[in-house]
C-alpha positions, 0 to 999 in steps of 0.5 A: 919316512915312506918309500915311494917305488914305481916302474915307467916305461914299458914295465909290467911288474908292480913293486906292490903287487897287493896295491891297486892301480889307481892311475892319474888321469890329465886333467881337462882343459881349465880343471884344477885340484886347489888353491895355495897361498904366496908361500905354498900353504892351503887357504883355510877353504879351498875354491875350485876355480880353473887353472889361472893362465900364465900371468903369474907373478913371481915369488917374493917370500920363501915358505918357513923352512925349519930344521930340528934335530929330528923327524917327527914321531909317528911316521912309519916306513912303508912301500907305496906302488905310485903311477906317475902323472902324464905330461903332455906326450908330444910337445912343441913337435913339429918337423924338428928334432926332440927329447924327452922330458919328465918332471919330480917334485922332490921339494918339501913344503910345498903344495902341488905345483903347475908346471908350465913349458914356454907358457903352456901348461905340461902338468896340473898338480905334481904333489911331492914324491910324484914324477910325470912320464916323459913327454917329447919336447922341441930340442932347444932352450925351453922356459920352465915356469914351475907355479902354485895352484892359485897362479904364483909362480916359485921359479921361471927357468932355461933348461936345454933340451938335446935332441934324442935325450932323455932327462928328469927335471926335479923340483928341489930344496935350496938353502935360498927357496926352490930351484930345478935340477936337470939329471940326465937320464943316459941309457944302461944296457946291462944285457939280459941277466944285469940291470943298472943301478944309481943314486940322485941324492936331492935331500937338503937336510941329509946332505950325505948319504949311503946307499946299500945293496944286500948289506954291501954287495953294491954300495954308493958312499958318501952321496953328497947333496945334488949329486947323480952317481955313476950306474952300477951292474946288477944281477938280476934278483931280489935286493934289500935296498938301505939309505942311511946317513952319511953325516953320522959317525955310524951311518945309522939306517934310515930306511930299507925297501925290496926291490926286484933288478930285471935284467936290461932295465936301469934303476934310479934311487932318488933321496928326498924330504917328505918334511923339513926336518932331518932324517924325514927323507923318501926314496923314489926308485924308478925303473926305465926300460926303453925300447 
């Protein structure tokens, strides 16, 4: 189980202050990271050729999908400070209206995924647990080609763009292969001395969860699978962030993280698989503060 925390937007304060920054630069044009087979599995030798145009073809088999009982031993909890990978800053703009975009791979089982906007690419191997920033993209029906690194394509889909919105398109697990998920991403001002706070829960195998601040200052019962919760205010201060799972009789805790709520800031926790078993699950706490 790992927790993954990082703040975008304006923000100047590391969750992991003793992390270094190591941030993702875009790739050059024709760069690429590796190679996947049909089913999102490594090729037992990698061949570094450039990024495959859109000539994709769509996926037919769906990569194993397992579920047992419990998480495999070895993986401790740890707190990762992670600097999302950019997207393209202005996209399809011209004289027209935009929104803003930004995408996490919140799918298990996978390799890193290209990422392609009306057939051209936005982001070169979004690994899972890594979000892009916001890019600015025409408002309108927009086709998302989500494909492996060697140009096999997962899934093809229409989102809707507003103009002057922000929203987070996640790549999930479905009991029938991968699909997107667009979470509105609406603004909280809780002024100066209260942030806002929410939960996303995408994990497929812990389908209920509970989420604590503080042993129960706030609390988020019983956040079932592919819901986005209401934002909560928060003081600003230090809190012990817990997940635990909401399909057991006790609730028993998954994992915890310290955060810091910053007054006029919105906070949101994302839950999902790090493997296809239960109870493997991360957390993604993402800090917003827009201008």
């Amino acid at each position: 189980m790992g927790i993954l925390s990082y703040m975008q937007n304006n923000t100047d304060m590391e969750t992991n202050p003793s992390t270094g920054p190591e941030e993702d630069e875009f790739p050059a044009e024709g760069e690429d990271s590796g190679n996947t087979n049909q089913t999102g599995e490594k090729p037992p030798e990698e061949n570094n050729e450039n990024t495959p145009p859109l000539n994709l073809e769509k996926e037919l088999p769906s990569p194993n999908f397992p579920f047992s009982d419990s998480a495999a031993d070895g993986m401790g909890s740890s707190v990762i400070t992670v600097f999302p990978k950019p997207i393209i800053p202005c996209y399809l703009c011209g004289s027209g209206e935009y929104g803003l975009v930004r995408f996490l791979n919140a799918a298990a089982g996978y390799y890193p995924f290209l990422i392609y906007i009306s057939n051209q690419i936005v982001v070169n191997g979004l690994d899972n647990g890594e979000m892009s920033q916001y890019g600015r993209v025409l408002a309108a029906q927009q086709t998302i080609t989500v494909g492996g690194l060697n140009g096999y394509v997962f899934i093809e889909k229409q989102i809707t763009v507003n103009p002057n919105r922000a929203m987070t398109v996640a790549i999930i697990n479905t009991d029938y292969g991968l699909d997107l998920m667009e979470i509105e991403d609406v603004p909280c001002n809780g002024g100066i001395n209260s942030g806002c706070f929410r939960v996303c829960n995408l994990s497929i195998t812990n389908r209920r969860v509970h989420v604590s601040l503080n042993g129960g200052v706030i609390t988020f019962r019983n956040v079932d699978y592919q819901q986005v919760t209401a934002f909560q205010y928060v003081l600003t201060g230090f809190y012990l962030v817990s997940v635990s799972n909401g399909n057991t009789s006790g609730g028993n805790l998954l994992l915890s993280s310290n955060i810091y709520v910053r007054g006029n800031a919105s906070y949101s926790l994302y839950v999902f698989n790090w493997s296809n078993v239960e109870d493997a699950i991360r957390i993604l706490i993402v800090e917003d503060r827009r201008s």
